[in-house]
N, C-alpha and C positions, 0 to 999 in steps of 0.2 A: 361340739356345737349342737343345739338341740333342736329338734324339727317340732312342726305342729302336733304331729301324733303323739309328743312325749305329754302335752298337755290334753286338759279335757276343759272345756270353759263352759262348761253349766255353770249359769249365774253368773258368768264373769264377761267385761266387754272388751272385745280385741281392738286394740289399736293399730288399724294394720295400713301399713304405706305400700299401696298399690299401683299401677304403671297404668291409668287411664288417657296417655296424651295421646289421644284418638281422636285419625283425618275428620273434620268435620267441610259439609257443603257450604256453600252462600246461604242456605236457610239453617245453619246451623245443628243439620240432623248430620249424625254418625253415618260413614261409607264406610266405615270399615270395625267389625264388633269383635275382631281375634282378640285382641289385646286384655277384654272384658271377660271374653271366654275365658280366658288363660287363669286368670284368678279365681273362677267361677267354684274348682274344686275346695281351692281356701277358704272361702267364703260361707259355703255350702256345709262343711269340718263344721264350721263352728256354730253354726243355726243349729246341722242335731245333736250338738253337745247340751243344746241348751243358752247358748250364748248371744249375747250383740255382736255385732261389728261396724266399726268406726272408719269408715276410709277414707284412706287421705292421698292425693293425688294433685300434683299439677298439671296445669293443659296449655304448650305452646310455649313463648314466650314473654309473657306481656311486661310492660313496663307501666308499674300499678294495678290499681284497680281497671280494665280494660273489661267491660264487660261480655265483649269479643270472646273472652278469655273463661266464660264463667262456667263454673262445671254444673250449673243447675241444665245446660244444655244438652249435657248428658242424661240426668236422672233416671227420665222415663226410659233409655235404652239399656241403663244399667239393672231398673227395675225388672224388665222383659226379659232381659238375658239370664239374672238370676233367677228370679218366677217370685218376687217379695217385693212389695210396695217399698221406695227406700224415701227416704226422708231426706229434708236436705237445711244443710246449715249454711246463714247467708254468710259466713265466716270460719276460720278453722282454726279459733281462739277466742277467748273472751267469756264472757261473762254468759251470754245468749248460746253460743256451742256446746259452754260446760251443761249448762240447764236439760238443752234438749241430747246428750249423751247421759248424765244423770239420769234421765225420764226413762232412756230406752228399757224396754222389757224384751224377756229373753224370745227371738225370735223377730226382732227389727233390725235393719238397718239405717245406718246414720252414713247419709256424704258429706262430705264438709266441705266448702269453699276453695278454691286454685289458694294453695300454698306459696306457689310464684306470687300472688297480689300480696306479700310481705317480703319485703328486700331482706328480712332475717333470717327467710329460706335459705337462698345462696349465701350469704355471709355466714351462716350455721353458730347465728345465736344462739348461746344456752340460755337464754332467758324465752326466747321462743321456744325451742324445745321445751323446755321445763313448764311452760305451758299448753302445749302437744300432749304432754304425757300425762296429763290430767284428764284425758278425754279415756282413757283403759284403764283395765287390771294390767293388760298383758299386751308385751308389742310383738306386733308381726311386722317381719318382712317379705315381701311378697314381690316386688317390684326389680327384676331383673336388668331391666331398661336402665334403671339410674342407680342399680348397684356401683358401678365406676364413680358416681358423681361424691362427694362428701358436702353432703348439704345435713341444715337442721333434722329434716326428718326422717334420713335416712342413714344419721351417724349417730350424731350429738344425743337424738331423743334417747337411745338405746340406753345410755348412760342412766336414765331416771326410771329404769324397768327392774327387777330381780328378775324377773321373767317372759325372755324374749326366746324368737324364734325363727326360722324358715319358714315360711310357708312354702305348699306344693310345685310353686312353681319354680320359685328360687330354686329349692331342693333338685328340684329334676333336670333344671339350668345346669348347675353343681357338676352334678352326676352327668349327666351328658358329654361334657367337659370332661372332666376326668376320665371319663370310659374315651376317648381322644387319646386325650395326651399320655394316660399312663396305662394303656392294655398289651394285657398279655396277648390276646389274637394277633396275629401279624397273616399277612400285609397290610400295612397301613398305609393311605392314600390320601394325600393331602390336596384341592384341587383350588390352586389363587388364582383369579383372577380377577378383574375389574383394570383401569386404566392408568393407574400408576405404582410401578413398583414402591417408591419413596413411603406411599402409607403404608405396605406390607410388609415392610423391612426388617423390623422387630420381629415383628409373627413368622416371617418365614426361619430367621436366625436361631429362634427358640425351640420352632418344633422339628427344627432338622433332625436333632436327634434323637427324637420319637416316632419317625417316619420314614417306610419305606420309598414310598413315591411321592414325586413332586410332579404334579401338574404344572406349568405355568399356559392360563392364556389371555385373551383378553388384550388390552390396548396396552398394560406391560411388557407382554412376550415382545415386542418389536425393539424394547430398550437391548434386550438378552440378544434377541438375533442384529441388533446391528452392532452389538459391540464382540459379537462372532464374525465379524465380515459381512455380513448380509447387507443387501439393497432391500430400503423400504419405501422407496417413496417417498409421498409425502404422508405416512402410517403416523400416527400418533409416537413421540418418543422422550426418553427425559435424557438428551445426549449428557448432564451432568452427571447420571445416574451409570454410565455404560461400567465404570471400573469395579464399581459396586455390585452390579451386575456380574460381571466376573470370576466375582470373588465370591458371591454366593455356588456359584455351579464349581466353584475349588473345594469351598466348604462342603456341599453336595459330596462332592466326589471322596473326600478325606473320609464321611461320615456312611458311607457307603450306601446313598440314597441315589435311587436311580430320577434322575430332570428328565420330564419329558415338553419340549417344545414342539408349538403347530410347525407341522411340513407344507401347509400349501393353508391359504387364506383366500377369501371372497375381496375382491378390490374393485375399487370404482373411482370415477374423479371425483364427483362431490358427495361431499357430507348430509343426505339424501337420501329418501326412499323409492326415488321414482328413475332414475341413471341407468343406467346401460352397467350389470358389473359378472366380472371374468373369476374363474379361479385359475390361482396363479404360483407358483413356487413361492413361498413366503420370503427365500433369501435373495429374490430376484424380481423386485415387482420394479415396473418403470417407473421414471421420475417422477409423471404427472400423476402415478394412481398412490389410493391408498388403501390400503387393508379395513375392512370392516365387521370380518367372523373367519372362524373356524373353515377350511376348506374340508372337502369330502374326505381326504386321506388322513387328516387330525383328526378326525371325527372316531375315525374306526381304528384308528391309534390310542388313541383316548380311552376309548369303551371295552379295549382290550386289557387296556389297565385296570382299570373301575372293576373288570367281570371278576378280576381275581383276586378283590380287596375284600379284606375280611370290613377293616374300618374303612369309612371316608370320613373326609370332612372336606365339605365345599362352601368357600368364600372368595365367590365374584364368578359372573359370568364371562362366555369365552365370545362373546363379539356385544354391537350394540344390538343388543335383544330388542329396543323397543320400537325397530324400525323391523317390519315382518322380512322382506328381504335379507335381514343379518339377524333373525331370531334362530337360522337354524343352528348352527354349531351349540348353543347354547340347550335348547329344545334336546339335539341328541345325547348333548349330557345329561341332560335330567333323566331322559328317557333308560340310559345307560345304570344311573346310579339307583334306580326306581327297581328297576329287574336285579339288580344285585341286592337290593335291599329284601325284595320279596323271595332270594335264594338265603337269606339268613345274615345277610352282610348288616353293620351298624352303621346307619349313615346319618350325619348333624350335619343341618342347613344353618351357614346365620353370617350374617354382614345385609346391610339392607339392601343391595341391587340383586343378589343372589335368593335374597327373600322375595324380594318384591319379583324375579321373574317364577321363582317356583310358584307362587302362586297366580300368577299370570299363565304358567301352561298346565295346571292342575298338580303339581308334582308333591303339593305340599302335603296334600295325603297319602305319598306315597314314599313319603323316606320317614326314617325313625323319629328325628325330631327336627323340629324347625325353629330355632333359639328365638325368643322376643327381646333379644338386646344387642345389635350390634357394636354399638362404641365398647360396650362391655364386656363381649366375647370377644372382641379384638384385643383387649387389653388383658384376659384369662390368658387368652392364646399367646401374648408376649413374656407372659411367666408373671404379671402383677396380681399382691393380693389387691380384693375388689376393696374400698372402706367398708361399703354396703354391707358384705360379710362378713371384713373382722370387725364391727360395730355389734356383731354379733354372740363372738367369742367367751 
């Protein structure tokens, strides 16, 4: 599979499907410019090649033309971020699109129109693609976000290229990923968490035996500890899930991975930031309370694991982070995998509540990488190829 640097696009215009579906406010300005950044090196590749670039991107959901929806509301942030006046096409087909990618000279940008405003996108019409692929020389993919999806312009287009690629970001997604799942450094430190085992079932089944250690916390570990005999409360739990649970920590043990589960949690009676709450033996909390983070003795459990991992990888945090009272468990993980990172350890952030707290307590610059796609690194991590990359093949 060939990356951007196997090309050089002097004179040539990249068509490249980029990951732009960025939080916008009630006035319609960007809160958040990662996602822009992230493409910003692909981008950049191919201006000092000498080249255009065409990008194509949906924003949200719309059903139609929803002008809610229009990525001209981006432009100017996109223009900022990369430091080049971009252009913008009031569609990402047609007769008016081809014209002004046609015009481009080497050294402009062309945005094109929300793709989602043609039901052809999701359906992954070849007749839309096929008119996609007349806006380049050369297709990029760049868009890690909706690598998992198999739409028009991130499958089908690829078909009507000789000449396609990775771009930087994909590429490093890629690589990040694999430096996971298949390194030789050991220990490897796997760290799930978030609130229901049932969405990590797969992931956790796949990378058992790629990993030394299994973290579990978060509002899952209570399915694990009550289907060990533990009293929860009234802790978040998926009692359908308890046998399954079981059988993971058999498979665990067969595979010779060492589980580690919280010993004491922060519990309170309501679901609330402002309550009265105890730490408490995680397998003995009373009826009326419920768990809502990591207690002090998981903490330092935890970070004792982390200190001696060559690899991590963390998806999902260990309490509800976005309540300050149950941010800590969470907080001392980051903090944990931050100081192992800066002793040399490789550590990949990616699932979006684990993203969205690292960079809630600073930590995103401080681990090695922070993925921009979690449906899709959920789906690497279950052993699936993405389409977005074999479209690339």
């Amino acid at each position: 599979m060939k990356t951007i640097d196997d090309f050089n696009f002097k004179g040539k215009q990249a068509l490249i499907r980029v990951d732009f579906n960025v939080p916008l406010d009630q006035d319609r300005k960007v809160t958040d410019i990662s996602r822009i950044l992230a493409a910003k090196p692909t981008i950049l590749k191919i201006l000092e090649d000498g080249g255009a670039p065409v990008l194509m991107s949906h924003l949200g959901r719309p059903e139609g033309n929803e002008e809610k929806y229009s990525l001209k509301h981006i432009a100017n942030t996109v223009s900022d971020v990369i430091g080049v006046r971009v252009k913008f096409a009031e569609d990402c087909i047609g007769k008016k699109a081809q014209e002004m990618a046609e015009a481009l000279v080497p050294g402009e940008i062309l945005l094109l129109e929300n793709l989602r405003f043609h039901k052809e996108e999701k359906a992954c019409d070849r007749g839309f693609a096929e008119a996609l692929s007349k806006l380049g020389d050369i297709y990029v993919n760049d868009a890690f976000g909706t690598a998992h999806r198999a739409h028009a312009s991130t499958t089908v287009v690829a078909d009507f290229f000789e000449d396609k690629c990775m771009g930087y970001l994909l590429q490093k997604e890629v690589e990040s990923l694999d430096k996971v799942l298949h390194s030789k450094e050991k220990p490897v430190t796997a760290v799930i968490g978030g609130a229901k085992v049932s969405s990590k079932i797969t992931v956790i089944e796949n990378i058992l035996p790629k990993i030394d250690h299994l973290i579990i916390g978060g509002g899952m570990a209570f399915t694990f500890i009550k289907a060990q005999g533990g009293k929860i409360g009234t802790s978040l739990v998926e009692d359908d899930k308890q046998d399954l649970a079981l059988s993971i920590l058999e498979k665990a043990k067969a595979q010779n991975v060492e589980v580690h589960l919280p010993v004491d949690t922060i519990a309170t009676k309501d679901f609330s930031d402002s309550g009265e709450n105890t730490v408490m033996d995680i397998k003995a909390i009373p009826d009326h309370l419920m768990g809502l983070d990591a207690g002090p003795e998981t903490r330092e459990k935890f970070a004792q694991v982390i200190a001696k991992s060559k690899i991590i990888l963390w998806n999902g945090p260990l309490g509800v982070f976005e309540m300050e009272n149950y941010s800590g468990g969470t907080i001392a993980l980051g903090k944990a995998i931050a100081e192992a990172t800066a002793k040399g350890a490789f550590s990949l952030v990616g699932g979006g509540d684990s993203v969205s707290a690292a960079k809630k307590f600073g930590f995103d610059k401080q681990v090695s990488y922070v993925s921009t796609g979690g449906g899709a690194m959920l789906e690497m991590l279950e052993g699936k190829t993405l389409p977005g990359i074999k479209a690339l093949e």
